[in-house]
C-alpha positions as CSV (number, residue, x, y, z in Angstrom):
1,X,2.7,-2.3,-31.1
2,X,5.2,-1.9,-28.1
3,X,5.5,-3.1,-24.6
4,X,3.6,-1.7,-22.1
5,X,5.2,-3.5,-19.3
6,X,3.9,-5.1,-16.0
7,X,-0.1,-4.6,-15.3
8,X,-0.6,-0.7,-13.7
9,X,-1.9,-2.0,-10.4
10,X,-0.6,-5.3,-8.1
11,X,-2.5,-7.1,-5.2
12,X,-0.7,-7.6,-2.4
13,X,-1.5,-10.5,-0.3
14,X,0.5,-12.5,3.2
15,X,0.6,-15.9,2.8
16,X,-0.6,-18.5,5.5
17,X,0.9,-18.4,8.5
18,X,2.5,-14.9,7.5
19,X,1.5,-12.5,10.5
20,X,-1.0,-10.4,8.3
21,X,-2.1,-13.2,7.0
22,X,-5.9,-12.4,5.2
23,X,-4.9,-8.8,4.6
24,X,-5.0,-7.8,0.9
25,X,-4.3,-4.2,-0.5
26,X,-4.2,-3.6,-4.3
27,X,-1.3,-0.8,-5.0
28,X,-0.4,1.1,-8.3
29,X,3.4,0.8,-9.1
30,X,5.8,3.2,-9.5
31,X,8.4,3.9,-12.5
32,X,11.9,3.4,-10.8
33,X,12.4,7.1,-10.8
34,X,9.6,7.8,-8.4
35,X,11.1,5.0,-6.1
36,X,14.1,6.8,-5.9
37,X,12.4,9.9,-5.0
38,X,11.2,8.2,-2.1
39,X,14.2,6.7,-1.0
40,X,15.7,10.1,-1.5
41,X,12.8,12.2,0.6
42,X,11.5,12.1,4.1
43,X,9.1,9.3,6.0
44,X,6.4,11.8,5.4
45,X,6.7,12.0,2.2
46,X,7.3,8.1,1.8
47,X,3.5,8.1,3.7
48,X,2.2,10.4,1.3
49,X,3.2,8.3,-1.8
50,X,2.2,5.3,-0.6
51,X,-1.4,6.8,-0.1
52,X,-1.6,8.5,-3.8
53,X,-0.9,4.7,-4.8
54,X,-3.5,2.8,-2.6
55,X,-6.3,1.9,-4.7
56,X,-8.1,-0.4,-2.6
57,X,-7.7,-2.9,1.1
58,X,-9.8,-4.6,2.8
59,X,-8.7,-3.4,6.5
60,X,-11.5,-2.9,9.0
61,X,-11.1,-1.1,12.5
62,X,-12.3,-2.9,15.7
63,X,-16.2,-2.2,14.7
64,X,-16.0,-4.1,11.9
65,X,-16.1,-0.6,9.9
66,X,-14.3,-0.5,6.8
67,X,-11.0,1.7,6.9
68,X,-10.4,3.9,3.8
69,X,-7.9,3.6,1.8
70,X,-6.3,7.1,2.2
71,X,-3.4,8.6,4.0
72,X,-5.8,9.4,7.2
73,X,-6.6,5.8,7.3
74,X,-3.2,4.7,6.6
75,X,-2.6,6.4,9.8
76,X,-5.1,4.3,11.2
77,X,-3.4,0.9,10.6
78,X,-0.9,-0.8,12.6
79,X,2.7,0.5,12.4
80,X,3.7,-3.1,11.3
81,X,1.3,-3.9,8.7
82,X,2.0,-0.4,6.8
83,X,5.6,-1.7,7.1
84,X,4.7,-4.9,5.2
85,X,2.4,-3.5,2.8
């Protein structure tokens, strides 16, 4: 039996005192390839492949709604917590 590697899917979380502190997301990763891709692409496209990777966040909007976890609610978020997730 081989190697599968590193578990499919990471949770990303800030740490105390970290500005987005309480923020999770959970993320598939990427083969090395694909990140090149991206570095090689547009911002748009960067956007894009972030989304088709977002499994799950807790974010909610100002309502207390939940915000999905999709490209249309990644366009929802703040500019700097995208940047950090």
């Amino acid at each position: 039996m081989g190697y599968k590697g590193t578990p499919r899917t990471v949770k990303i979380q800030f740490a105390e005192g970290h500005e987005h502190h309480g923020a999770e997301a959970r993320v598939r990763r990427m083969s090395f390839g694909e990140w090149e891709a991206i570095l090689e692409g547009d911002d748009d496209n960067a956007v894009a492949e972030f989304a088709k990777r977002l499994v799950s966040w807790n974010l909610t909007d100002d309502d207390d709604q939940s915000i999905p976890p999709t490209a249309e609610g990644l366009r929802l978020v703040d500019t700097s917590l995208v940047t950090a997730l």
